[in-house]
C-alpha positions, 0 to 999 in steps of 0.5 A: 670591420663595417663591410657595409661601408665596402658595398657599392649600392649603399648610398645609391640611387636604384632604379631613379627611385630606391635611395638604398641607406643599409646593408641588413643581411647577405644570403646566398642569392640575394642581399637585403638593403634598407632603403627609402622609397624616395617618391612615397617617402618610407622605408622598404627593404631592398632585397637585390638579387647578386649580379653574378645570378641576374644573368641566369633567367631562372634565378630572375623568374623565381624572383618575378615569381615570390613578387606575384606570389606573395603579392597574392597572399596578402597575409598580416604574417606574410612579408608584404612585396611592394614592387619589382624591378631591374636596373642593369645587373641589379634585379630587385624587389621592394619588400615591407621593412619590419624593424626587429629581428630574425629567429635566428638572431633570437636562437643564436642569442638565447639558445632555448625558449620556453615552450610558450614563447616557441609555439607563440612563433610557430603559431603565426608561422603556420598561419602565413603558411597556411594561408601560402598551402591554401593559395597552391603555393609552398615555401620550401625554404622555411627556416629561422633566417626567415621568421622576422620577429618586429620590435612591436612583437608581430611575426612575419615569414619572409622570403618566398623565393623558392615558392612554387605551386603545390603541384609542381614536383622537381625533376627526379635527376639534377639538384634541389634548391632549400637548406641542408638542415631543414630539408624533408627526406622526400626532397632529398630523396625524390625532389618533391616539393608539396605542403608537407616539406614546409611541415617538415621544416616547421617542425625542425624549427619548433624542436630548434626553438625547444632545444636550441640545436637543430636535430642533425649536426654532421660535419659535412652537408652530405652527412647532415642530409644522410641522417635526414634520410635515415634517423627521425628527429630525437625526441626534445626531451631527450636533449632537455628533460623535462618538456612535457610529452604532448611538445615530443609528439607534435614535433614527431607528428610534423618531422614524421620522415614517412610524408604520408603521416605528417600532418597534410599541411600547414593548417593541420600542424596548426590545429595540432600546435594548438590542441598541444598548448591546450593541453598543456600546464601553465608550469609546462609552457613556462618550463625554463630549458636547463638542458638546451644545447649551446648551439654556438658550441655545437660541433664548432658549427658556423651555420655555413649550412643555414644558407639557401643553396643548390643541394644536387641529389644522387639517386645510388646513394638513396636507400631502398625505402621500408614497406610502408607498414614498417615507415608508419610503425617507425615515423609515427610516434616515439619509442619509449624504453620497457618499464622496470620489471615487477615482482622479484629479481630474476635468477642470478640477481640479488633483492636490493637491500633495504635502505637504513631509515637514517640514510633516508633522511640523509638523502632527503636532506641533501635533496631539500638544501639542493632546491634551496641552493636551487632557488637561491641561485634562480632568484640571484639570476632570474627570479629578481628580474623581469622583463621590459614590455613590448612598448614602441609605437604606443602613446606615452600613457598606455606605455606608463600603464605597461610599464606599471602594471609590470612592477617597473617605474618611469622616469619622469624626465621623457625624451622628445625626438623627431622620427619619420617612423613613428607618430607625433606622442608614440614612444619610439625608444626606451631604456633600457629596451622592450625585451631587455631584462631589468630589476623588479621596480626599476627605472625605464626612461621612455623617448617620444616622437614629436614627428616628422621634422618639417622644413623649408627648401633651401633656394640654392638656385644660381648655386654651383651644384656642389654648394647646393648639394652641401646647402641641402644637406645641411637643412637636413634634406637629401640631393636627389636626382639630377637632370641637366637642361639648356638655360641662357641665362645661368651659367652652366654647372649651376642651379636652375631649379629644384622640385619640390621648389624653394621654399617648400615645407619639406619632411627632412630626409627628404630628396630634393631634384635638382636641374642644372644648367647646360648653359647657352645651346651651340649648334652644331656646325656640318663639317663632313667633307672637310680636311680634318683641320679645316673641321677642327677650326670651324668646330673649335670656334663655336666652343666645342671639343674634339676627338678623331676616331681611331676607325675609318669609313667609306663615304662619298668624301675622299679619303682623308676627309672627314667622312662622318660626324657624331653628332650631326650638323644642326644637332643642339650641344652645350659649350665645351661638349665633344663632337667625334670625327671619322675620317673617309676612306674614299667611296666604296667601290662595287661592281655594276650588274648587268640590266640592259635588255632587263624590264624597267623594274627588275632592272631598278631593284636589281641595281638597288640591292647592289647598293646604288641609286637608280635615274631613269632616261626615257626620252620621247621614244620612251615615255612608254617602254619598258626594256632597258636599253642602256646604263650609265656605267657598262656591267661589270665596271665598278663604281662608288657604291651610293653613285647614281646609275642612269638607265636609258628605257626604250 
């Protein structure tokens, strides 16, 4: 079932900017949107924050926090934060869409990778990483879900959400935000949070990449996290025989649980990635995995434990740690078994007989017809095979000279489209796809972009919003915002104009803003101080609508009169628009205050702030006194509050 259709943002206009197309991906905090930044016309991810998180400040700083820190970066293999915003509950960020997939996907798909193709992704990883370590930040959430891989072959780290300065370190008591399986034991154990935990995480990511499982499996968090603690990351080889010893040792070096021996940060590991592949063989990098574990069989594992969350650490169930010496001795490189005992058997055992020269062959033969049975079987599945280059977004030329120089024919029939997304003569699209497994000198059959399709508003003014909407649509353009204005001369409902206006060359796909007629302005007629029929008739005749509120308030009016109105008297309203009344429930009454004998002012603030209006009687012995004589109303009386009080000055 497409749950995209049930998510009430697709469709939607975020923000009077973001016309949101496609849910990608929902994580544990956010959920990823494509969307088409309508006023620059290209296509972003949204990523929005869940609503339920949008009222915890701290959730909305972190996310403040990845826009300014990634927008710092500006790394080829960082994904690039466009903007930052809010619209109600949803909290977002506009990120550089990347058309590919995640590691994940390519993990959960392939199981292993060869070696080569393993470091090719970690590599421009610990770049991005490095480039984050240098500017004072650490990731913290490094894992397959946030290495994007494009279709034109670029890797890209995502999701800096949890990104925080190199010298922040996470109160030793309350929880740690990360994934389960991808945690660095001091994390666990103590909250820090410094370069050498983005290490910890790549290097579970390469042995994930080699082996296809991760390191730990447990049926539970807590286990998972326990074994963190206490057991090192198993050697590769040791769930895939065969990878050469120099990929065990980089993955012991960046997983070493002792922090003090892992490489200091990610630039480090990237120098070590890249001694280990000079030293290794072509036939070492190009190692096909027969023994990689099937992660999707893996313990029935859901991959419930992949997501970003809140991991709450319990100091008593932290072991007290080894000696340093002991750590170092235990995290710095691998144990290998003793080598087989030289000479003769010890006492109690047998020599082992000699092996009959015939049984020898025998051996060798068997052994000589497995490897060819061996590479029977590989020529059957992949020896005939190869794969589709990487191809998108070149001209059709260089993508027939790929396609050439890798044993593959093209069709001569080329397929022509429109695309927003690729220039006028780049290959948008094959078949089969770039990456895709086809037969040694099959056919590939290449569509070429024409461009953007370029056409001419529709003039829809007049039109009732509705038919203009489907008249916009149809020209192959999008209804954008809607405003609404006065206009004498069109009928309310209808089209007065659109921007860009009727008869522009327009891109398709494009939003076109339509304003629409409020019609001819009503004024709005003062009512208060009316019987509530009386109000109701005089309204009604200039064709507007009725509500009386429920609520009643004190006013100057009588009671049972209209006290208030919404809108007031003289405000400019559509035909057919709604005014509110409020009936009165007569003038408030409070107490006067005692002034006379006061001082002019004293009398005047105080009679103010109990809410009435203030006169003065001088007279002609008063022109120049300053007692109060007498007022209107004695202290102590009440009156309407808001009545005048007249004080006599003598």
């Amino acid at each position: 079932m497409d749950t995209t259709l049930q998510d009430p943002l697709v469709g939607q206009l975020l923000d009077g900017r973001y016309r949101i197309d496609a849910r990608i991906a929902v994580g544990g905090m956010a959920t990823v949107y494509r969307a088409v930044d309508t006023r620059l016309d290209r296509i972003l991810a949204l990523k929005v924050m869940h609503p339920a998180l949008a009222a915890d400040a701290a959730f909305v700083d972190r996310f403040i926090r990845e826009a300014k820190s990634v927008a710092r970066l500006a790394h080829p293999n960082v994904v690039a934060v466009y903007d930052q915003g809010a619209q109600g509950a949803y909290v977002y960020l506009a990120m550089e869409y990347v058309a590919g997939c995640t590691l994940r996907d390519v993990l959960r798909e392939r199981g292993a990778l060869h070696p080569r193709a393993a470091l090719d992704i970690l590599e421009p990883v610990l770049a991005a990483l490095g480039a984050a370590h240098r500017a004072g930040f650490v990731h913290r959430d490094m894992k397959p879900e946030n290495v994007l891989i494009g279709d034109d072959g670029r890797v890209k780290v995502a999701d800096f959400g949890l990104v925080r300065s190199v010298d922040t370190v996470t109160n030793t008591t309350g929880a740690v935000l990360g994934t389960v399986s991808y945690l660095a034991p001091e994390q666990i154990e103590r909250g820090v949070a410094d370069p050498r935990v983005d290490v910890y995480a790549c290097g579970v990511v390469l042995y994930e990449m080699l082996t296809g499982a991760k390191p730990h499996s447990g049926e539970s968090p807590a286990q998972i996290l326990y074994k963190h603690l206490h057991e090192d990351v198993p050697a590769p080889s040791a769930a895939v025989p065969g990878l050469a010893v120099d990929l065990d040792e980089l993955v012991a070096s960046a997983t070493a649980r002792n922090p003090e021996v892992r490489p200091y940060d990610a630039v480090a590991l990237l120098g070590q990635t890249r001694q280990a592949r000079a030293a290794l063989t072509d036939a070492q990098l190009d190692a096909v995995p027969p023994g990689a574990v099937d992660q999707s069989a893996q313990d029935g594992h859901d991959n419930s434990e992949d997501r970003t969350s809140v991991i709450p650490r319990s100091v008593t169930a932290v072991p007290r740690p080894l000696p340093p010496e002991e750590q170092l001795n235990r995290t710095s490189r691998l144990e290998m078994p003793p080598p087989p005992p030289a000479g003769p058997a010890g006492p109690g055992t047998a020599a082992p007989a000699r092996r009959p020269r015939r049984g020898m062959y025998s051996v060798i033969a068997a052994v000589l017809l497995a490897l060819g049975i061996g590479a029977g079987v590989w020529y059957i599945n992949s020896g005939q095979f190869t794969q589709v280059p990487l191809i998108l977004a070149k001209s059709e030329a260089e993508a027939r000279e790929k396609l050439q120089d890798a044993g593959l024919r093209v069709d001569d029939e080329v397929k022509k489209e429109y695309s927003s997304g690729f220039e006028r003569g780049q290959v948008m699209a094959s078949n089969p796809a770039q990456g895709k497994r086809i037969r040694e000198g099959g056919t590939v059959t290449l569509t070429v972009s024409l461009g953007e399709r370029i056409v001419r508003v529709p003039d829809v003014s007049s039109s009732p919003l509705a038919d203009a909407k489907k008249e916009l649509k149809a020209a192959g353009l999008e209804p954008g915002t809607v405003t609404r204005e006065f206009n004498e001369e069109v009928e309310r409902g209808n089209v007065i104009r659109t921007s860009p206006a009727s008869g522009t060359r327009h891109k398709t796909g494009s939003a076109v803003a339509l304003v629409v007629s409020k019609g001819e302005p009503v004024e709005v007629p003062d009512v208060t101080g009316q019987t509530p029929e009386e109000a109701r008739a005089d309204l009604e005749a200039e064709g507007l609508k009725v509500e009386t509120a429920e609520e009643r308030v004190h006013s100057e009016h009588d009671k049972g009169l209209v006290g208030r109105q919404s809108p007031g008297g003289g405000a400019m309203l559509a035909e057919g628009d709604t005014v509110t009344l409020t009936l009165s429930k007569g003038p408030e009454m409070v107490e006067v205050p005692d002034v006379t004998g006061m001082k002019v002012d004293e009398a005047k603030d105080e009679l103010t702030a109990a809410g009435f209006e203030v006169e003065e009687d001088r007279g002609l012995l008063g022109l120049f006194g300053d007692t109060v004589e007498s007022q209107s109303v004695e202290g102590g009386e009440e009156a309407p509050k808001g009545s005048t009080i007249t004080i006599k000055i003598r």
